[in-house]
N, C-alpha and C positions, 0 to 999 in steps of 0.2 A: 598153674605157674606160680612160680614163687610170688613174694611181694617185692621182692629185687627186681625180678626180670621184668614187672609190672611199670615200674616206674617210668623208665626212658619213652615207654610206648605213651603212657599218662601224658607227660609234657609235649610230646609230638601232637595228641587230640587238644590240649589245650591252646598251640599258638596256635592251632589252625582252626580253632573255636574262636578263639580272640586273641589277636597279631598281635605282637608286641610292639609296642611306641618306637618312632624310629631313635634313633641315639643322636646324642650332639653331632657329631661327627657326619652322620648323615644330612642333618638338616644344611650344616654347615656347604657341605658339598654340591645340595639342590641350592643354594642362594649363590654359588658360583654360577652355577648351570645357566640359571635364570638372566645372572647379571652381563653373564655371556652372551646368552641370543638377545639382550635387549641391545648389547652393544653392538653387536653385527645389525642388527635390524637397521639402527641408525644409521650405522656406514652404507647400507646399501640405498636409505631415502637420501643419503646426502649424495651419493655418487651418481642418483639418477636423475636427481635436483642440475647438479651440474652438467651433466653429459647434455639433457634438453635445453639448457640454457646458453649454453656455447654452438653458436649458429656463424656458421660462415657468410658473408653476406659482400658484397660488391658494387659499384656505381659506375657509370661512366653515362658522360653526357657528349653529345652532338651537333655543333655548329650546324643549325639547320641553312644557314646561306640568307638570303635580304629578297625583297620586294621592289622591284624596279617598276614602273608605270614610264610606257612609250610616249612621244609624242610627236605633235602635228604641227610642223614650222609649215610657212609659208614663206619664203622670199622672191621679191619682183625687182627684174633687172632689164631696163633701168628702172628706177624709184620715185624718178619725177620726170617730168616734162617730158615723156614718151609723145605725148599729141599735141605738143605747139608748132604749130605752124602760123607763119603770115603773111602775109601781101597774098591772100587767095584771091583769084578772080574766076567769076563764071566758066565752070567747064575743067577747073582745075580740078585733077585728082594726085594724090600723096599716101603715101604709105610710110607707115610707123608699127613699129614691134613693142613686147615685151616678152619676157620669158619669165613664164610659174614655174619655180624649183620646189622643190621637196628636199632639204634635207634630215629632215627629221626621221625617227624608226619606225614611223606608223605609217600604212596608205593612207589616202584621204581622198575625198573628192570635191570638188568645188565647183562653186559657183561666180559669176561675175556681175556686180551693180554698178551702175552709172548715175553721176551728179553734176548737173552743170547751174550755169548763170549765163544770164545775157545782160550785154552793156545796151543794148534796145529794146524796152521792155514791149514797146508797139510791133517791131517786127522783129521777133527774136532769131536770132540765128540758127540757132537750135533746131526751129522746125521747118530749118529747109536741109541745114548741113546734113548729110547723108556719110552713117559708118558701116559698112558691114566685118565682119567678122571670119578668121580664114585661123585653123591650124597646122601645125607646120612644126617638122622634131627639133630639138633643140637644137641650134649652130643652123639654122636654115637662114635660106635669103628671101627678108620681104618685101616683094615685087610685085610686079604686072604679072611675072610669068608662075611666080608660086602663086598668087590668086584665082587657082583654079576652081571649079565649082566642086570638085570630089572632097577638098581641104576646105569649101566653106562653115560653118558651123553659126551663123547669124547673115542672112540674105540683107542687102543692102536699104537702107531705110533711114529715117529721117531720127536724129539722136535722141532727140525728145520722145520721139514713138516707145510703144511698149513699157511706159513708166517708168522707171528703175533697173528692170530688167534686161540685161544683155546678151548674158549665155547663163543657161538653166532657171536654177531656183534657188536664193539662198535659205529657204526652211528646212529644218531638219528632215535628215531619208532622202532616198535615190529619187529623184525626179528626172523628167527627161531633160535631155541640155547639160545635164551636169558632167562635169570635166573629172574623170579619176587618175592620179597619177600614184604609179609606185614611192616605197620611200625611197630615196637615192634619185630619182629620175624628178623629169620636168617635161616643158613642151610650151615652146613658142606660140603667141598669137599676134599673130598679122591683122591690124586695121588698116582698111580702105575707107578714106573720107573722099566724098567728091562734094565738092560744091556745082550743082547744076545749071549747065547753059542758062536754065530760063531764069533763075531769078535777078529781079530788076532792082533799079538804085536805090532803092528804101532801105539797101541792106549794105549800102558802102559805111564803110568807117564801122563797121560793126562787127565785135568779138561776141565768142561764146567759149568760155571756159569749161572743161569737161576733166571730170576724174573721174577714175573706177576703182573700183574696191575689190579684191579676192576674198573670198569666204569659204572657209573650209573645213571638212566635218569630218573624222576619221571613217572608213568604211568599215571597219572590224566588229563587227556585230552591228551594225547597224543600216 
């Protein structure tokens, strides 16, 4: 082959022996290339940046409503002088009421205590005067004829007897004797006082003053 037709082959084996540097033009064109994917890279941390950060989120609150605590009234009608009586003589017997309401929103049960004084301290009244104890619904009549023994609840006896105690137990917890009424409701108790035939003149001109007390413990868990 000629030395003409030699040559083009010659440069063909040389760049592919050793490539030729790339040109301005080229370099040029990779520093777009590059400046490109850096800029998209960024747009895409930025948009991903945002997208997790924007969170939809919401509240709402609830009037949970209050704390009410019931309770345990007691009222006694009448309030005072349910048991005066006077001019008693030997043999005389009397009858006197009151009525335990509940109007409070708790059951309860209760109890009843007695406190008196004598104006005789040598022969007191007290331990001859004899009360028993009779129940009976509320708006009842208290008499001879509602003091029957099925409505007794305290057997006839001298007021001083039994200590303090009239009907149950005022310590806390269900004992026996203890009176429970609904809330809203109530219930009459009829006292029977007799003063007896037999006691003699040691005891004229002589009082014995007598209260009682209501005491009352709710029944709801207790």
């Amino acid at each position: 082959m000629s030395p003409e037709g030699s040559a083009p082959m010659d440069d063909l084996l040389q760049e592919m022996i050793q490539p030729a540097g790339p040109t301005g033009h080229d370099r040029a064109r990779r520093r777009r290339l590059v400046m490109s994917a850096a800029t998209v890279g960024l747009a895409v941390i930025g948009l991903t940046s945002l997208t997790t950060s924007a969170l939809f989120t919401d509240n709402e609150s609830a009037v949970g409503g209050g704390f009410t605590t019931g309770s345990v009234n007691v009222t006694l009608t009448p309030a005072a002088d349910f048991l005066k009586i006077g001019n008693m003589a030997p043999g005389d017997t009397e009858f006197r009421s009151i009525t335990v309401n509940n109007p409070g929103s708790l059951g309860y049960r209760y109890a009843v205590t007695k406190a008196w004084t004598d104006s005789n301290a040598g022969y007191p009244l007290s331990a001859v005067l004899q009360i028993a104890t009779f129940v009976l619904p509320t708006g009842g009549t208290c008499d001879a004829a509602s003091a029957v023994p099925a409505a007794q609840i305290r057997p006839l006896g001298a007021i001083s007897a039994d200590g303090a105690t009239l009907i149950g137990d005022p310590a806390t917890g269900a004992h026996a004797g203890d009176r429970p009424i609904l809330a809203g409701a109530g219930e009459l108790l009829c006292f029977q006082i007799t003063l007896p035939i037999s006691v003699g003149n040691e005891y004229q001109s002589s009082t014995s003053t007598v209260s009682v007390q209501v005491v009352a413990e709710q029944t709801a868990n207790n």
